[in-house]
TORKOL-4160 file (C-alpha; in steps of 0.2 Angstrom, whole numbers, padded with zeros to 4 digits, m for minus):
424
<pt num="1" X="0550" Y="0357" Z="0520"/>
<pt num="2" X="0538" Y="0357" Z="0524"/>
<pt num="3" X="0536" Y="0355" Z="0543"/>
<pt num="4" X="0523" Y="0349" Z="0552"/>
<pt num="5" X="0517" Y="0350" Z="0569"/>
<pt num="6" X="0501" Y="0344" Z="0576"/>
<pt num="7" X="0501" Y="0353" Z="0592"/>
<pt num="8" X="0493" Y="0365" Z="0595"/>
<pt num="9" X="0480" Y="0362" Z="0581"/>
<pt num="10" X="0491" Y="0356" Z="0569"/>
<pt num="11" X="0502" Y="0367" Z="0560"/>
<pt num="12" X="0513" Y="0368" Z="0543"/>
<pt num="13" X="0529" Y="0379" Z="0540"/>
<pt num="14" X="0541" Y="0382" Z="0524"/>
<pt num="15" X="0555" Y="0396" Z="0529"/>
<pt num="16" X="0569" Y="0404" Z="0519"/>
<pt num="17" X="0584" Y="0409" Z="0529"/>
<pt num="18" X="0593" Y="0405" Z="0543"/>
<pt num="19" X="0593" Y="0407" Z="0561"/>
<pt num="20" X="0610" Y="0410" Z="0569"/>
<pt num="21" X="0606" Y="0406" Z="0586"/>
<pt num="22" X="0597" Y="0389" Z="0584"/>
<pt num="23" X="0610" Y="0379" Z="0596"/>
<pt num="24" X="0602" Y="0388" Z="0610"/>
<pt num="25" X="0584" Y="0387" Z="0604"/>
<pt num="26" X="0587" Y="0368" Z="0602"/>
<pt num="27" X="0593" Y="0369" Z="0622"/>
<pt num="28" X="0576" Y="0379" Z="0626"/>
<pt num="29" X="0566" Y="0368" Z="0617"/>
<pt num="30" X="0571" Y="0353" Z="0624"/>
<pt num="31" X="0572" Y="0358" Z="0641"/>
<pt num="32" X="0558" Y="0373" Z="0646"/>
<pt num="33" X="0547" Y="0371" Z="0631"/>
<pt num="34" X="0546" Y="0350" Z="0633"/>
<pt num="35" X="0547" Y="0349" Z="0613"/>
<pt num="36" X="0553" Y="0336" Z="0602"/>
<pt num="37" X="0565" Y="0339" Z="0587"/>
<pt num="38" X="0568" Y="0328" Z="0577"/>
<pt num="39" X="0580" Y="0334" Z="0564"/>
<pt num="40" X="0595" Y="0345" Z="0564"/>
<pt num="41" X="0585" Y="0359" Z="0553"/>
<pt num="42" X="0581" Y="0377" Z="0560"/>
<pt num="43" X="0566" Y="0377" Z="0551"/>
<pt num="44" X="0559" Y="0363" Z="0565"/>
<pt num="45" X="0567" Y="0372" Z="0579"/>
<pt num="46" X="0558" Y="0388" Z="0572"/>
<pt num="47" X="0543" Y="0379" Z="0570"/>
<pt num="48" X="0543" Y="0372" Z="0588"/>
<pt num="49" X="0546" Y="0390" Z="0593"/>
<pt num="50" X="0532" Y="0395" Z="0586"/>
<pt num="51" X="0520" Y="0381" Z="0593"/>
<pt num="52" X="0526" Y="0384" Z="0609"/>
<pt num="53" X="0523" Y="0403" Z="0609"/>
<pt num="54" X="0505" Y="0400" Z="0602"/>
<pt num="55" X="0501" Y="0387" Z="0613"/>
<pt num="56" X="0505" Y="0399" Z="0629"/>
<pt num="57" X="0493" Y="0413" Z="0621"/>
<pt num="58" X="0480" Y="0402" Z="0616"/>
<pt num="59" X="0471" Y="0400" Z="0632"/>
<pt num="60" X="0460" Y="0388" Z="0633"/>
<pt num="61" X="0463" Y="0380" Z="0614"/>
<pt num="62" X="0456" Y="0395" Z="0608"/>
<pt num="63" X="0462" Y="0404" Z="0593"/>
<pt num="64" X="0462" Y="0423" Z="0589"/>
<pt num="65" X="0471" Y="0436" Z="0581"/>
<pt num="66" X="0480" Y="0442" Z="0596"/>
<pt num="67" X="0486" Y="0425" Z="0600"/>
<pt num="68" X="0492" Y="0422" Z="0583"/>
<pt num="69" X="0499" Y="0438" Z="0583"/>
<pt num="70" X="0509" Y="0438" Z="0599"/>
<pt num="71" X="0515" Y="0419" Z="0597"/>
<pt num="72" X="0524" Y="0429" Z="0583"/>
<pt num="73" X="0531" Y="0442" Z="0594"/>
<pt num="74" X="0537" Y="0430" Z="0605"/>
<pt num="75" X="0546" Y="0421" Z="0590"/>
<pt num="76" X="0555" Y="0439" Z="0584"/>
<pt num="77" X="0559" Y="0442" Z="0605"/>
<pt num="78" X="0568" Y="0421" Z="0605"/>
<pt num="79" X="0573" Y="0421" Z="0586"/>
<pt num="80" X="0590" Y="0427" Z="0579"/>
<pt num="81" X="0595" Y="0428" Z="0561"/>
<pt num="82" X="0587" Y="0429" Z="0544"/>
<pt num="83" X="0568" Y="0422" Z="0542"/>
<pt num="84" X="0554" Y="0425" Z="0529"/>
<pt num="85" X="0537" Y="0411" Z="0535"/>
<pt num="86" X="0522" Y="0404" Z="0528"/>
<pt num="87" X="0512" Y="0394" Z="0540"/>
<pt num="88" X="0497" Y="0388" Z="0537"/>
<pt num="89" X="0484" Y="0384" Z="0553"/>
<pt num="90" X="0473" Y="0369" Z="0552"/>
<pt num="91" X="0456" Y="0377" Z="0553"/>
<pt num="92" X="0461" Y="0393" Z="0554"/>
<pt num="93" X="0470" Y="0401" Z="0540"/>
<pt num="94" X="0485" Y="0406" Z="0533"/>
<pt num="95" X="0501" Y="0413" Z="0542"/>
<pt num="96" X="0516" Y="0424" Z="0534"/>
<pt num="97" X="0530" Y="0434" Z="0544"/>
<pt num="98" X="0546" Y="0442" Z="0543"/>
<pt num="99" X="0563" Y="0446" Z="0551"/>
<pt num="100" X="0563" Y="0461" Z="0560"/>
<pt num="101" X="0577" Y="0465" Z="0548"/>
<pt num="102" X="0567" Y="0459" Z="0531"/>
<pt num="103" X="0585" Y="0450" Z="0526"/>
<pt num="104" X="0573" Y="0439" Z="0515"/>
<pt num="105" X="0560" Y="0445" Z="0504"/>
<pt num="106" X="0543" Y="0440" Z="0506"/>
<pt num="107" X="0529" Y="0448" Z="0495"/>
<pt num="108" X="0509" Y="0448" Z="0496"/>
<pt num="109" X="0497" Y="0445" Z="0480"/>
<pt num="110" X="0480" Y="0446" Z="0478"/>
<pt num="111" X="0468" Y="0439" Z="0463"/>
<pt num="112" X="0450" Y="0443" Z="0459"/>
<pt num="113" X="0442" Y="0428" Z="0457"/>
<pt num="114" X="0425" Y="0419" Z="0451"/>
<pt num="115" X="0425" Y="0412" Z="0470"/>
<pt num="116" X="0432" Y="0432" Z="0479"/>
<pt num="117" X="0447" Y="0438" Z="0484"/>
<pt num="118" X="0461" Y="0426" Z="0486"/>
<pt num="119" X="0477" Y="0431" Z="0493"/>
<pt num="120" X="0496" Y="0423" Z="0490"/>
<pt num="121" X="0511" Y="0424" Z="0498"/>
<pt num="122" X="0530" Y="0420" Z="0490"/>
<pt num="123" X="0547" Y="0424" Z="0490"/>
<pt num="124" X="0550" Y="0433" Z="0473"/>
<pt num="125" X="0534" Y="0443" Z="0465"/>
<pt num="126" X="0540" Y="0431" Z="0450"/>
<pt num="127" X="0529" Y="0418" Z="0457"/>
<pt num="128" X="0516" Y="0427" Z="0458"/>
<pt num="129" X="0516" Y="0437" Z="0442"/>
<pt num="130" X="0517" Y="0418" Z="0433"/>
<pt num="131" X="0500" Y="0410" Z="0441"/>
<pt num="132" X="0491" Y="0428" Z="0438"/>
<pt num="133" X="0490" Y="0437" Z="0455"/>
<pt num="134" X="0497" Y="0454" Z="0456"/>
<pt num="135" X="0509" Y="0463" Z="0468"/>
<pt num="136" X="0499" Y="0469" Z="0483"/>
<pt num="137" X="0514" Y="0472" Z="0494"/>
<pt num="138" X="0529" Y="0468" Z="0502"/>
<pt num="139" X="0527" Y="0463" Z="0521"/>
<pt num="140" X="0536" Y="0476" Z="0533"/>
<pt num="141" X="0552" Y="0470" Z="0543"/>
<pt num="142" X="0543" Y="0461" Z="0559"/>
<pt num="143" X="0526" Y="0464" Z="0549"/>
<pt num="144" X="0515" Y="0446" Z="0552"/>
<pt num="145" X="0500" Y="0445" Z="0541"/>
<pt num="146" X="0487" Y="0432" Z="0542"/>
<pt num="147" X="0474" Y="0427" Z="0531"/>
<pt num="148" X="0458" Y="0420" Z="0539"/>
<pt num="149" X="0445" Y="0405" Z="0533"/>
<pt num="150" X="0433" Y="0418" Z="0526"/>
<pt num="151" X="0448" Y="0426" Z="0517"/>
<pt num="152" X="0449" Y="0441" Z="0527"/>
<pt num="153" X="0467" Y="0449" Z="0526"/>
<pt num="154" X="0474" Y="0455" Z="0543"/>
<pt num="155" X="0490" Y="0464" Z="0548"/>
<pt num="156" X="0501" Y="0469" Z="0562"/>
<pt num="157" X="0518" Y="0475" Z="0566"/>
<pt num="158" X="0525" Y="0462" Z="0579"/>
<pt num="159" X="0543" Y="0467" Z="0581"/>
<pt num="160" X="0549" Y="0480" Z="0595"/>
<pt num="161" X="0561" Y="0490" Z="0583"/>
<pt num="162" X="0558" Y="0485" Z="0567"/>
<pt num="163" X="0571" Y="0492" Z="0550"/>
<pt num="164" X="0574" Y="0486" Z="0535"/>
<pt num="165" X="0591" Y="0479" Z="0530"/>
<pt num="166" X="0587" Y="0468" Z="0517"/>
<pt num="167" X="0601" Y="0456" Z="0510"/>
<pt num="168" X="0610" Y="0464" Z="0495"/>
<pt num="169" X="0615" Y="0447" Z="0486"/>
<pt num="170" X="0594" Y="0444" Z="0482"/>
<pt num="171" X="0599" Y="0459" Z="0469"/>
<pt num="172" X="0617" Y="0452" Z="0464"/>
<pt num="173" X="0613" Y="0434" Z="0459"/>
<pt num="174" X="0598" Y="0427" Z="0470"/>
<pt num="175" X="0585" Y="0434" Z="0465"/>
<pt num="176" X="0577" Y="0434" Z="0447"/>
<pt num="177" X="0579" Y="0449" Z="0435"/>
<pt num="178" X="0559" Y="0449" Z="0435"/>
<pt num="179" X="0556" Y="0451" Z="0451"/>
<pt num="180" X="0553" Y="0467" Z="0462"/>
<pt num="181" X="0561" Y="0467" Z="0478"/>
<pt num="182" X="0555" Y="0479" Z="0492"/>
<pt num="183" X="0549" Y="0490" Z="0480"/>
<pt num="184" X="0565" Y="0489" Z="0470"/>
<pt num="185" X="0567" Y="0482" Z="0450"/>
<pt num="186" X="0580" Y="0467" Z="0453"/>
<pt num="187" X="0583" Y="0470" Z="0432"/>
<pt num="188" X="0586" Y="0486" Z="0434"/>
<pt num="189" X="0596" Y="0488" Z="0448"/>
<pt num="190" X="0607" Y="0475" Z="0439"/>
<pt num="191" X="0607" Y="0489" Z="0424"/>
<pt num="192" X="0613" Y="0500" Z="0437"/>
<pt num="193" X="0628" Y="0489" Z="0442"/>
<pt num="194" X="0633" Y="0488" Z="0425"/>
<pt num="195" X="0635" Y="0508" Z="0424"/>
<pt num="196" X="0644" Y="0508" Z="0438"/>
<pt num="197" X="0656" Y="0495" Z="0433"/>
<pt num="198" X="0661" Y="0502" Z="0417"/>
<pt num="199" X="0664" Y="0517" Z="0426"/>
<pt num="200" X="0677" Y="0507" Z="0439"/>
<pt num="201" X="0683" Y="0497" Z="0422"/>
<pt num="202" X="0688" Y="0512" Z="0410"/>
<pt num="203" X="0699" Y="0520" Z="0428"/>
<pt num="204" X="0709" Y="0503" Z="0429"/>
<pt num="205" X="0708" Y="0495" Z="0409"/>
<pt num="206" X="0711" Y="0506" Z="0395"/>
<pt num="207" X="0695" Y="0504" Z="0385"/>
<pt num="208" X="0704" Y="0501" Z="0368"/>
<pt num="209" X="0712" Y="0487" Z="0372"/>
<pt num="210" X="0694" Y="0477" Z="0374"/>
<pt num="211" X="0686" Y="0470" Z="0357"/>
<pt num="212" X="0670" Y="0464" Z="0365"/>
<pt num="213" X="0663" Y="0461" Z="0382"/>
<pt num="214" X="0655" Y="0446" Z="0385"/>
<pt num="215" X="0643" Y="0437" Z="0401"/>
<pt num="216" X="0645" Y="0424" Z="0411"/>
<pt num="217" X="0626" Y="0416" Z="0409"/>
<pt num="218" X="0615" Y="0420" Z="0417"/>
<pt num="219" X="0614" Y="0434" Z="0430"/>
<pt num="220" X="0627" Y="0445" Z="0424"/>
<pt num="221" X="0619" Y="0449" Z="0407"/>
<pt num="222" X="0610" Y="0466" Z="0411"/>
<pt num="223" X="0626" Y="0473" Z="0420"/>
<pt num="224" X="0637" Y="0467" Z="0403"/>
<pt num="225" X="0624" Y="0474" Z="0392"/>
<pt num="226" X="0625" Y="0493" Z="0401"/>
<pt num="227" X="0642" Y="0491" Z="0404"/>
<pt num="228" X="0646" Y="0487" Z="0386"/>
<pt num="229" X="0633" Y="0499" Z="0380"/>
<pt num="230" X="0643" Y="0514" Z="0392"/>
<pt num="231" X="0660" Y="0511" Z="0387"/>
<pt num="232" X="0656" Y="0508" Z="0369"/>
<pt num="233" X="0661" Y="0491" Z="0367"/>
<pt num="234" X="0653" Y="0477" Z="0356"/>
<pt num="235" X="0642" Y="0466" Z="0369"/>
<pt num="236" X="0642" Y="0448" Z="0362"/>
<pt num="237" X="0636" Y="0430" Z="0368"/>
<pt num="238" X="0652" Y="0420" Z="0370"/>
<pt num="239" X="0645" Y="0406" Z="0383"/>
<pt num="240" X="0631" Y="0395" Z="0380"/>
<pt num="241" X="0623" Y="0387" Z="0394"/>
<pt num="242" X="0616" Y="0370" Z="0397"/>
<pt num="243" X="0601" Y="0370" Z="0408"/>
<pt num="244" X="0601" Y="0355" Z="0417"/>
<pt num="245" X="0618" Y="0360" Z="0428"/>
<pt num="246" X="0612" Y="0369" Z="0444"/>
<pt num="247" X="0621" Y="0382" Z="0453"/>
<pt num="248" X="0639" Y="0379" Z="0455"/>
<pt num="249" X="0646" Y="0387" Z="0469"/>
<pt num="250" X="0635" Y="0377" Z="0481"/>
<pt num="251" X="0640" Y="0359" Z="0474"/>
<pt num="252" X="0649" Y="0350" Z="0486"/>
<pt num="253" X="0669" Y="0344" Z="0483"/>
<pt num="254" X="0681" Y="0356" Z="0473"/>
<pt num="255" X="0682" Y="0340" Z="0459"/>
<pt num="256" X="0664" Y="0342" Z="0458"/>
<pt num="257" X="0664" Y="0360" Z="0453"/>
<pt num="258" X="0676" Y="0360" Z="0442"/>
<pt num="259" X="0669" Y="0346" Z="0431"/>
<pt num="260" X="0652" Y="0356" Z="0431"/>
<pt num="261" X="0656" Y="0373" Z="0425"/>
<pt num="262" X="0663" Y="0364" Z="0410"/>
<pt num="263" X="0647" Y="0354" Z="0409"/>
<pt num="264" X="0638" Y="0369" Z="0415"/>
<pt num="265" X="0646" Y="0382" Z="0398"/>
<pt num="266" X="0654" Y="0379" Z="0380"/>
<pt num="267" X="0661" Y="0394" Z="0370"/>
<pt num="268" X="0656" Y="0400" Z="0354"/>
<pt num="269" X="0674" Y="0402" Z="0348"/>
<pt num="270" X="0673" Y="0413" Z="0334"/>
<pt num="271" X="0668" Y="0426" Z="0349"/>
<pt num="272" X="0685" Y="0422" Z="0357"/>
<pt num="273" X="0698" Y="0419" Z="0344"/>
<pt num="274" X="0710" Y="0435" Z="0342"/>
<pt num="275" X="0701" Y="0445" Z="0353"/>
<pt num="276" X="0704" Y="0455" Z="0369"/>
<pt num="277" X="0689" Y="0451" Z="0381"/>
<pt num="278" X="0681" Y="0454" Z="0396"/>
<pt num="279" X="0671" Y="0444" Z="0405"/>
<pt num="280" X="0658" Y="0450" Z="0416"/>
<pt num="281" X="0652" Y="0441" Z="0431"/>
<pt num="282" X="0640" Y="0444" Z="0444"/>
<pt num="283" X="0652" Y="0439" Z="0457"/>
<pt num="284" X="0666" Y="0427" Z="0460"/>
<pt num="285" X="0665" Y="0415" Z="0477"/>
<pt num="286" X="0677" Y="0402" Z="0478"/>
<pt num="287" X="0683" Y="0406" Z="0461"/>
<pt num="288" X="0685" Y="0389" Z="0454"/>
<pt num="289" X="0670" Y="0395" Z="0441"/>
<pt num="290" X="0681" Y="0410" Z="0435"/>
<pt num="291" X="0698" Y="0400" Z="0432"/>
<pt num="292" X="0689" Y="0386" Z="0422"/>
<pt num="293" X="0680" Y="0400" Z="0412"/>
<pt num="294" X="0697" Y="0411" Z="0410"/>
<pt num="295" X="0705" Y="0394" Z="0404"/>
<pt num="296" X="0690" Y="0391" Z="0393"/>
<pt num="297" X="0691" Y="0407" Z="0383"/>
<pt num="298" X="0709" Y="0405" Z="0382"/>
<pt num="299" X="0707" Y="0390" Z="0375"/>
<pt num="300" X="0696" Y="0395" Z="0361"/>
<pt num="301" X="0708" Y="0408" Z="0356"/>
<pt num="302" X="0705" Y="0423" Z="0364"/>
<pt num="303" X="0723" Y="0433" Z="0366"/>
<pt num="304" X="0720" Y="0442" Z="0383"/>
<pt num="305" X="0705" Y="0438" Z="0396"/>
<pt num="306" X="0700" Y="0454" Z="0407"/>
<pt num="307" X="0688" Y="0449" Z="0422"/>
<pt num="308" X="0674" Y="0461" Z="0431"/>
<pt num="309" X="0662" Y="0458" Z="0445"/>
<pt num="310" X="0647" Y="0465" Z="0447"/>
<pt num="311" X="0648" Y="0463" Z="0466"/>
<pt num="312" X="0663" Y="0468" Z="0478"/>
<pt num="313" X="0677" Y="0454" Z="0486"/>
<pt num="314" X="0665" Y="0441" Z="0495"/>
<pt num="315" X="0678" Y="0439" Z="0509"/>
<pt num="316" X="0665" Y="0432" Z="0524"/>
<pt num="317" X="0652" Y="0418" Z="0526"/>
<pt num="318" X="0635" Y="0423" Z="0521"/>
<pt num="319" X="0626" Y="0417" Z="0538"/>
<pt num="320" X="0610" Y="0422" Z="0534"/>
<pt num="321" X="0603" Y="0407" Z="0522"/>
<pt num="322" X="0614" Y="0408" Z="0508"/>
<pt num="323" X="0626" Y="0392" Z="0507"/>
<pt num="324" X="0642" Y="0400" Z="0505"/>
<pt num="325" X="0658" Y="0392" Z="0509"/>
<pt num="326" X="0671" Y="0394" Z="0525"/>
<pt num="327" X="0683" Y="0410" Z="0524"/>
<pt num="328" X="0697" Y="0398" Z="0519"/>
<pt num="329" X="0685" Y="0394" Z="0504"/>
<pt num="330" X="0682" Y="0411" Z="0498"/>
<pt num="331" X="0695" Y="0417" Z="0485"/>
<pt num="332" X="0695" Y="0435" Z="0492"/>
<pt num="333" X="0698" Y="0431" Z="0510"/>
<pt num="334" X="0716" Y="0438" Z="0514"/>
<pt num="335" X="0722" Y="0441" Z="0495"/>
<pt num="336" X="0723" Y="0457" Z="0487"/>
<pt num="337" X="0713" Y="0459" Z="0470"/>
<pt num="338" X="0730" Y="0458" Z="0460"/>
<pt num="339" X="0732" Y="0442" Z="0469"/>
<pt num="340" X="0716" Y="0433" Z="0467"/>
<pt num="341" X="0718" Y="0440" Z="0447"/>
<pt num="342" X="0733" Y="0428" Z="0445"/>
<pt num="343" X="0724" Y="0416" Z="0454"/>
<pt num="344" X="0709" Y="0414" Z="0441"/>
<pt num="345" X="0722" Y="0417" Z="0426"/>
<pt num="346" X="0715" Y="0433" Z="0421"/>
<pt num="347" X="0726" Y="0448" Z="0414"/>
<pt num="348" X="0716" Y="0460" Z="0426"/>
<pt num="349" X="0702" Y="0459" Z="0435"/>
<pt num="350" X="0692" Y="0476" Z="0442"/>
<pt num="351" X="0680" Y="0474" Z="0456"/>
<pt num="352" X="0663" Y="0483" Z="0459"/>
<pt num="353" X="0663" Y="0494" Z="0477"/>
<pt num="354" X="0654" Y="0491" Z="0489"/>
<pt num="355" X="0648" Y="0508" Z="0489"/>
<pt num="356" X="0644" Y="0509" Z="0470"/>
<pt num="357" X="0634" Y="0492" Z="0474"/>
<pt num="358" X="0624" Y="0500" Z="0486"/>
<pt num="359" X="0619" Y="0514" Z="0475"/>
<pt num="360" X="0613" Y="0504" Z="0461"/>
<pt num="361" X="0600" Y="0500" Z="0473"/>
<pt num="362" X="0598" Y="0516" Z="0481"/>
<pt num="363" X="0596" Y="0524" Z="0464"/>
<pt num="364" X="0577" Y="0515" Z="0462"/>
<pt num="365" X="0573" Y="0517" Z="0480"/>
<pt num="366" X="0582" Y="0531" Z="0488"/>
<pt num="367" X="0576" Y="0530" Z="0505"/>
<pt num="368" X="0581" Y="0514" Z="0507"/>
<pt num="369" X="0598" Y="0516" Z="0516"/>
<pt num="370" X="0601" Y="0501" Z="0526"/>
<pt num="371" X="0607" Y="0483" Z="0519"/>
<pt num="372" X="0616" Y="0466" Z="0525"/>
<pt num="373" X="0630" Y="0466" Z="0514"/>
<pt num="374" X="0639" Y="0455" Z="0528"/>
<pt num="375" X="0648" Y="0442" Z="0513"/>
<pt num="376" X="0656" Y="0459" Z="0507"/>
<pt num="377" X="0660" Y="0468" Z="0523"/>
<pt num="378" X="0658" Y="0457" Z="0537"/>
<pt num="379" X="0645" Y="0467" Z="0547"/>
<pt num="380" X="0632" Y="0456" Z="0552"/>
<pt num="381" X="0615" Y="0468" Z="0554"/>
<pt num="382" X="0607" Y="0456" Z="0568"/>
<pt num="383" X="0623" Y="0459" Z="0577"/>
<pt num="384" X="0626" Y="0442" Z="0587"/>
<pt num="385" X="0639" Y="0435" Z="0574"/>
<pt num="386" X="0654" Y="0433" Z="0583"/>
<pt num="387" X="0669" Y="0425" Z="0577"/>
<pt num="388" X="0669" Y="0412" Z="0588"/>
<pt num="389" X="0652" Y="0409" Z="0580"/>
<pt num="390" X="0661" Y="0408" Z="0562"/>
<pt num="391" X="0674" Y="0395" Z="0568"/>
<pt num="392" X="0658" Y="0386" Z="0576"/>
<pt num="393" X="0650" Y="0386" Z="0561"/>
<pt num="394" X="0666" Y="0382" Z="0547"/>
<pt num="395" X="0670" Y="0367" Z="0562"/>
<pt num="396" X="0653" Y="0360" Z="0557"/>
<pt num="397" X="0654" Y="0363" Z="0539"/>
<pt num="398" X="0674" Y="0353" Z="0540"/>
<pt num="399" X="0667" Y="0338" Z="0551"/>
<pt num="400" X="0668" Y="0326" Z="0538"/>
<pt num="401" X="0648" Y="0316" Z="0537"/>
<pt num="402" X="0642" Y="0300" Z="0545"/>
<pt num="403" X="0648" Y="0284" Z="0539"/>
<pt num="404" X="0632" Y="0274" Z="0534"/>
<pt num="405" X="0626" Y="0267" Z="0547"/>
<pt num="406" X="0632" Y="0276" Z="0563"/>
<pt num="407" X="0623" Y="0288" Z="0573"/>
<pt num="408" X="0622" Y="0306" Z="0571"/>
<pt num="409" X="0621" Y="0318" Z="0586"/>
<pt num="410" X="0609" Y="0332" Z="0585"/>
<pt num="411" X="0612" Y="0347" Z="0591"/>
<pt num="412" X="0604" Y="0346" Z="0608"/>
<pt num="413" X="0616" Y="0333" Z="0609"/>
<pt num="414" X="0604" Y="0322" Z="0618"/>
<pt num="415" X="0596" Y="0314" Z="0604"/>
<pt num="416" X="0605" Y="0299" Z="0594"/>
<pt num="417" X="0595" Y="0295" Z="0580"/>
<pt num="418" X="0602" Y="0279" Z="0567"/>
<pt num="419" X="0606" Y="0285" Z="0549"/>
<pt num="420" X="0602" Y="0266" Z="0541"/>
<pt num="421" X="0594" Y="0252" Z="0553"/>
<pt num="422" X="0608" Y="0242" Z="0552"/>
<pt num="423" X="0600" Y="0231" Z="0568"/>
<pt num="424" X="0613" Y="0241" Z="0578"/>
């Protein structure tokens, strides 16, 4: 990203998410729209959505707000899945829209300047706090908002039957603690899980039998902090984390993984050695991450490793623009927790509900009732996730890749594009 189209009048488009029903927007593109695609991302099929809609409302070549605005409308009425858009339009101005179901975050900010108001747009309020702008707002589920060349801000609901369900995991793990999330404090919703936690940990773990509670770096601090703080239990540092190691639980090959959480964490082993511990998480995927850090404080002395979660059993693909693994993958699909604690070596391991999740949230924003919280319960909000859908998708994900050289077939399957110009 990003993507470029230069017709009609040239336009440029980064999107967070994930459309679930791109195999069929690919078909439409090809054959009733007349489009090219040219990759096998959904961004470029959303992209040439888009272009096509505007194209249709803008008679004559020309641009106004209520072409913009329906070419947008038609995009929520073809589009299917989780999607939060900044466009910009050569000439014109600068475009940003949501899902009807605001599943990804998307946030305005606006900066007085020597030259006038100028406006932003960005997935986390982080970014915009960082380059000075503050928080105007967060755009509405199927809210479009466009900002013009003379820098007038315009707005308009575009979807039929907007409501927010926005994805839980932003406030789990994704998203920054710093940021503010539909209103909501993602540090202290975090604080909130922590309390709740303990609450889960003291009904399961006799509280004398843990020295210290101790993060996994770096998400889960805040939750260990109150949850150390409300069972009165010595919170301490025992992982210290090397920066230049991205996310695990999205590298690709189990080897892979395993090799990087050690490169990822060492221990500070005076915090380990003789004691009882528990670990706090913010979640556990695959669970190759736990068992190698289970194995690491046992290694550096400790004499019984207890393990918490500040999110429920992830037992379902995430289909919505988080790269989680296949149900076979997940660690929680089909085991019980007892199960899945032998699995990661731990002497217990106690869960966060699913409920006690949603409150943490809830508790800063009350009227916000709705989420997608599909990894945890399998309920997909946009309610076209089937599981023939799921098989289609872990098929794709199990195909083993190209070998260098060959073709690849895109989705339309109509296209054959070379990977290497081998003079083939």
């Amino acid at each position: 990203q990003p993507f470029y189209v230069n017709s009609p009048f040239g336009i440029t488009l980064a999107h967070n998410g994930n459309l679930t029903n791109v195999e069929q927007l690919a078909k439409e593109i090809y054959e009733s729209d007349l489009r090219h695609v040219n990759t096998n991302s959904d961004s470029e099929v959303l992209l040439n959505v888009f272009a096509h809609e505007l194209q249709k409302h803008a008679k004559d070549y020309i641009l106004d707000l209520d072409a913009v605005f329906a070419a947008v409308a038609g995009v929520h009425r073809r589009c299917r899945g989780a999607y939060a858009i900044v466009m910009l339009i050569a000439g014109y101005g600068l475009l940003a829209f949501r899902d009807p179901h605001g599943i990804r975050p998307l946030v305005i900010g606006v900066n007085e300047s020597e030259q006038g108001t100028e406006y932003m747009l960005a997935s986390e309020s982080v970014a915009l706090d960082t380059l000075g702008f503050k928080v105007l707002r967060d755009v509405e589920p199927g809210e479009a908002v466009f900002i013009d060349n003379a820098y007038q801000l315009h707005q308009r609901q575009c979807a039929d039957a907007p409501s927010l369900a926005p994805c839980i995991f932003e406030f789990v793990y994704l998203a920054r603690p710093d940021s503010v999330i539909d209103g909501v404090s993602v540090y202290e919703t975090r604080l909130r899980m922590g309390e709740y936690l303990a609450d889960k940990v003291a009904a399961q773990v006799p509280v004398d039998e843990i020295d210290v509670v101790i993060p996994i770096p770096d998400s889960s601090r805040p939750a260990a902090m109150q949850l150390a703080q409300r069972l009165g239990v010595p919170y301490r540092e025992g992982f210290v984390k090397n920066r230049y190691i991205g996310r695990t639980f999205i590298m690709p090959g189990q080897s892979t993984r395993k090799k990087s959480v050690r490169q990822k964490l060492n221990t500070v082993s005076q915090e380990f050695k003789g004691k009882r511990v528990l670990l706090v998480d913010d979640s556990v995927v695959r669970g190759t991450t736990s068992r190698e850090i289970v194995e690491m404080a046992r290694a550096a002395g400790a004499l019984k490793v207890y393990f918490a979660s500040a999110a429920p059993p992830v037992r379902y693909p995430n289909v919505y623009g988080i790269d989680m693994p296949t149900r076979g993958e997940l660690i929680a699909n089909g085991r019980e927790v007892s199960e899945i604690a032998q699995a990661i070596s731990a002497d217990a391991l106690v869960y966060q509900d699913l409920e006690a999740l949603k409150a943490s949230v809830r508790d800063m924003r009350p009227d916000l009732q709705d989420f997608d919280c599909s990894c945890f319960d399998g309920r997909y909000v946009t309610g076209d996730v089937t599981p023939e859908y799921l098989d289609a998708i872990e098929q794709m994900r199990l195909r083993p890749a190209p070998a260098e050289g060959c073709a690849t077939v895109h989705r339309t399957e109509r296209m054959i594009v070379p990977c290497a110009d081998r003079g083939r």
